[in-house]
C-alpha positions in Angstrom: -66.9 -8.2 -35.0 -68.3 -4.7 -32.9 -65.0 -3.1 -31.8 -65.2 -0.3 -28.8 -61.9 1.9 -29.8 -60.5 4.1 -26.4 -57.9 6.5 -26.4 -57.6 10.2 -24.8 -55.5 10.9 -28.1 -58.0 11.8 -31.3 -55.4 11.7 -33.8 -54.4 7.7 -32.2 -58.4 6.8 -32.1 -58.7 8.1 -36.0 -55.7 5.8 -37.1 -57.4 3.2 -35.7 -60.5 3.5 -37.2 -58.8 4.5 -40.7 -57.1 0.9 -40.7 -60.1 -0.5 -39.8 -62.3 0.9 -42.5 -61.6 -1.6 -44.8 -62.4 -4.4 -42.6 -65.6 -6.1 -43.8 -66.6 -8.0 -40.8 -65.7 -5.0 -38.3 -68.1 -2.9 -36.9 -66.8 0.1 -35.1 -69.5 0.5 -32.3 -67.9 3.4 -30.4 -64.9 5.6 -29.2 -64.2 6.8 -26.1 -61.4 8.9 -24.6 -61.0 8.0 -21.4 -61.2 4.9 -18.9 -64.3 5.1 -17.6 -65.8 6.5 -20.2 -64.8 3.3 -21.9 -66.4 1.0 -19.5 -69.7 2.6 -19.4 -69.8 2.0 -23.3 -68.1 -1.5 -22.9 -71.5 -2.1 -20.8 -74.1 -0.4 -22.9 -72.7 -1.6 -25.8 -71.4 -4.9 -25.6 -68.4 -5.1 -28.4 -66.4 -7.2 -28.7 -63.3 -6.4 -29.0 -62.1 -3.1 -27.5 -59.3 -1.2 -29.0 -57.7 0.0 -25.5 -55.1 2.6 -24.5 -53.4 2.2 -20.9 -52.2 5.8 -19.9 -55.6 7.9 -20.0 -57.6 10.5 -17.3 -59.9 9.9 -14.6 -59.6 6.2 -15.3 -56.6 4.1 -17.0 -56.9 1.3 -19.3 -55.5 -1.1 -16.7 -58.3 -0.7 -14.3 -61.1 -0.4 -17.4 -59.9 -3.5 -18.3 -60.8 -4.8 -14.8 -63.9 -3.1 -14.4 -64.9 -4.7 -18.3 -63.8 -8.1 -16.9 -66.9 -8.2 -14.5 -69.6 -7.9 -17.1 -70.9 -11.1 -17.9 -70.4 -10.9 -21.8 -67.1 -9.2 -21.4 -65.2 -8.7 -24.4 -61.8 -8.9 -26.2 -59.0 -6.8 -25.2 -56.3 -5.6 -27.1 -54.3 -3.0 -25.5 -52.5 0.2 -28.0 -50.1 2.2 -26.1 -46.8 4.1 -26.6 -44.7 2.7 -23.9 -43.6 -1.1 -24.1 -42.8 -1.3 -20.0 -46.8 -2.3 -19.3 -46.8 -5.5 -22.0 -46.4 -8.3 -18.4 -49.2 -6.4 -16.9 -51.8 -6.4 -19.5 -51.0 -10.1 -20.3 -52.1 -10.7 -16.4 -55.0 -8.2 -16.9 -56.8 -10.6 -19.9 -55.2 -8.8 -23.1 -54.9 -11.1 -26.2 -52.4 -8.8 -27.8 -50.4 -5.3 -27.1 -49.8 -3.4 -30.0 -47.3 -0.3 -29.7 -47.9 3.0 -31.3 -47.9 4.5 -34.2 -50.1 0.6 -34.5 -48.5 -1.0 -37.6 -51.2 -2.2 -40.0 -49.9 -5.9 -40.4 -50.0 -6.1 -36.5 -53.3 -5.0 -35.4 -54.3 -7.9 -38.6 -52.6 -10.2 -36.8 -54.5 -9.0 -33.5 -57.6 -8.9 -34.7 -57.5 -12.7 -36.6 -56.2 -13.8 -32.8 -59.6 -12.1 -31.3 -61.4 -14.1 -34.0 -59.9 -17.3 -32.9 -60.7 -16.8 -29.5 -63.9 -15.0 -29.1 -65.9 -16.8 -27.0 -62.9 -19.0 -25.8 -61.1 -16.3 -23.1 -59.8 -17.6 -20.2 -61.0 -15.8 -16.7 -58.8 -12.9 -16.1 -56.0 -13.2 -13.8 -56.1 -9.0 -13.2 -53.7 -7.3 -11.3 -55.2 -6.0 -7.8 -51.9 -4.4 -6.9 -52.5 -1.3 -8.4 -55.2 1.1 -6.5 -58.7 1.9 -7.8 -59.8 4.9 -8.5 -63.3 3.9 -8.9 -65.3 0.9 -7.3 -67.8 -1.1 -9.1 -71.6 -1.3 -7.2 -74.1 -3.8 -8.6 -77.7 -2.3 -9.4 -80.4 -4.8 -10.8 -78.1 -5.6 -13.4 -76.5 -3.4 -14.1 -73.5 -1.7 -12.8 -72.1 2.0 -11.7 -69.2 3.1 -11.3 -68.3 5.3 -8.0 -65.4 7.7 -7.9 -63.5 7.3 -4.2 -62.8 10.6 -4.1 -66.9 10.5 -3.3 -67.0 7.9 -1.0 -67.7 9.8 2.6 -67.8 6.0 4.3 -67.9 2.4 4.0 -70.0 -0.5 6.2 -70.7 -3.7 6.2 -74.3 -5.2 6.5 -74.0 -8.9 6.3 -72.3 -10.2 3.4 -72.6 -6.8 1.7 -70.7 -3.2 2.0 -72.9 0.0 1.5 -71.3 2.8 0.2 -72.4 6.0 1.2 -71.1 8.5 -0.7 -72.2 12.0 -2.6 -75.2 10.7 -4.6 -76.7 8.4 -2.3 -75.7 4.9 -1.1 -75.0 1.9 -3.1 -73.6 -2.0 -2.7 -70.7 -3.6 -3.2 -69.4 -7.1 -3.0 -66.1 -6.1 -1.9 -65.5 -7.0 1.3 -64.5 -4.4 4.3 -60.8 -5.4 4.7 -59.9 -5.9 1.4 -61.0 -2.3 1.2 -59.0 -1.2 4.5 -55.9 -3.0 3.0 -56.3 -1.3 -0.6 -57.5 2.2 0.9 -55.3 2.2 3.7 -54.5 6.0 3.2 -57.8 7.4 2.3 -59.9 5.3 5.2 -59.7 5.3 8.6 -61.0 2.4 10.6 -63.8 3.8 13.6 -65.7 0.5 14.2 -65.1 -3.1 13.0 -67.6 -2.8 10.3 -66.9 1.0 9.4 -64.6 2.3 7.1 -64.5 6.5 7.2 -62.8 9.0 4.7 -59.7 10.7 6.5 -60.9 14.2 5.1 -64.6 13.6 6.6 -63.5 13.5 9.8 -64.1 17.0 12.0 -64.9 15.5 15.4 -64.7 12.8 17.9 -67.7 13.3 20.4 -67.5 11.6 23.9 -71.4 11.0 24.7 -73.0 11.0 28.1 -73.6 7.4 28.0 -69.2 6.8 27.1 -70.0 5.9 23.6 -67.7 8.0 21.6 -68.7 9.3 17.9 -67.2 10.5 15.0 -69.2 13.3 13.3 -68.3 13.8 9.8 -67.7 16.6 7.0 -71.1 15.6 4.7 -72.9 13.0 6.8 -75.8 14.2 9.3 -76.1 11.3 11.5 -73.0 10.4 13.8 -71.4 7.1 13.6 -70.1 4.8 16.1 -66.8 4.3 17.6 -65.5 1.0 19.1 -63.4 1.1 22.0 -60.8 -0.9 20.2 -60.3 1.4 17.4 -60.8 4.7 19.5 -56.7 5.0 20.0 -55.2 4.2 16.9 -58.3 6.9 15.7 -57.4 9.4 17.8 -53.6 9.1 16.9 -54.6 9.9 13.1 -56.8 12.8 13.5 -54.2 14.5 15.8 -51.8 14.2 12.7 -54.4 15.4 10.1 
């Protein structure tokens, strides 16, 4: 069994591998300190079980586990934390087991012979959405990448797709654009019925010749469209910015 261990605390990740030493049939693929760190090795890597911690930087365990849910092979999860209050959650998020820490030996055996038993044999997630992202998940020739929202200058749809532009280029998601609205409702403003803007991008609201009014943003060149039907509510927010 190829176990992927994650936790942003070295001396909890080196317990961990200690009681797993003398494991014969464990193979301890990787570690990783952080969230997203964890799901870029979950992906490259393939284990199958990973060892996960919830409260971690730039990316929890909660929303690696989501992320790890989309591969195709996605593995095992058995969440290792130090505060009992998230057990409901990581049940809902997929997790086979939650161990509490300092991780009792006898209880991460009984984990791992439950991840034996149903390797292969997990049941879709039923992942919590209530939570917001901090990252969302583009699809690239399969493979996938992970973009930070704090990146993201705008959002727009183009058929069944959403294209995000943001500061390395533009990429697609599967998400669709009101989902995004309902979830990003702080961080996006609404200018067009298929486009999604970052408050903090916005510096301007151009009234052309023609009547067309345009946004012009902080990073973006071009200027983007503004429907009549958004242009009041719009105007509203940037006054109060």
């Amino acid at each position: 069994m190829r176990v992927l261990i994650v936790d942003d605390e070295p001396l909890a990740r080196e317990r961990l591998v200690d009681l797993l030493a003398p494991m014969a049939d464990v193979e301890l693929v990787g570690e990783a300190g952080d969230g997203r760190s964890a799901w870029e090795m979950a992906v490259a890597l393939q284990p199958d079980l990973v060892l996960l911690d919830i409260s971690m930087p730039i990316m929890d365990g909660m929303e690696a586990a989501r992320h790890m849910a989309q591969q195709e092979q996605r593995p095992a999860i058995i969440f290792c934390t130090a505060y009992d209050e998230h057990a409901l959650a990581a049940f809902d998020a997929g997790a086979i087991d939650y161990l509490l820490k300092p991780v009792r030996h006898d209880r991460l055996i009984a984990a791992l012979d439950k991840a034996r038993r149903m390797l292969g044999e997990l049941p879709p997630p039923n992942l919590p959405e209530s939570k917001q992202r901090t990252h969302l998940c583009a699809r690239l020739r399969g493979s996938m990448r992970l973009i930070p929202i704090t990146e993201v200058y705008y959002l727009q749809a183009e058929e069944k797709y959403v294209v995000i532009h943001h500061e390395h280029g533009e990429d697609l998601i599967e998400d669709s654009l009101k989902s995004l609205e309902l979830e990003f409702s702080e961080r996006f403003l609404r200018i067009h019925r298929n486009c999604l803007v970052a408050t903090d991008e916005i510096i301007e609201l151009r009234r052309a010749a023609d009547g067309q009014t345009r946004a012009r943003l902080r990073h973006v060149d071009k200027l983007l469209d503004v429907s009549r039907r958004c242009l009041p509510s719009l105007r509203k927010r940037v006054r109060e910015l």
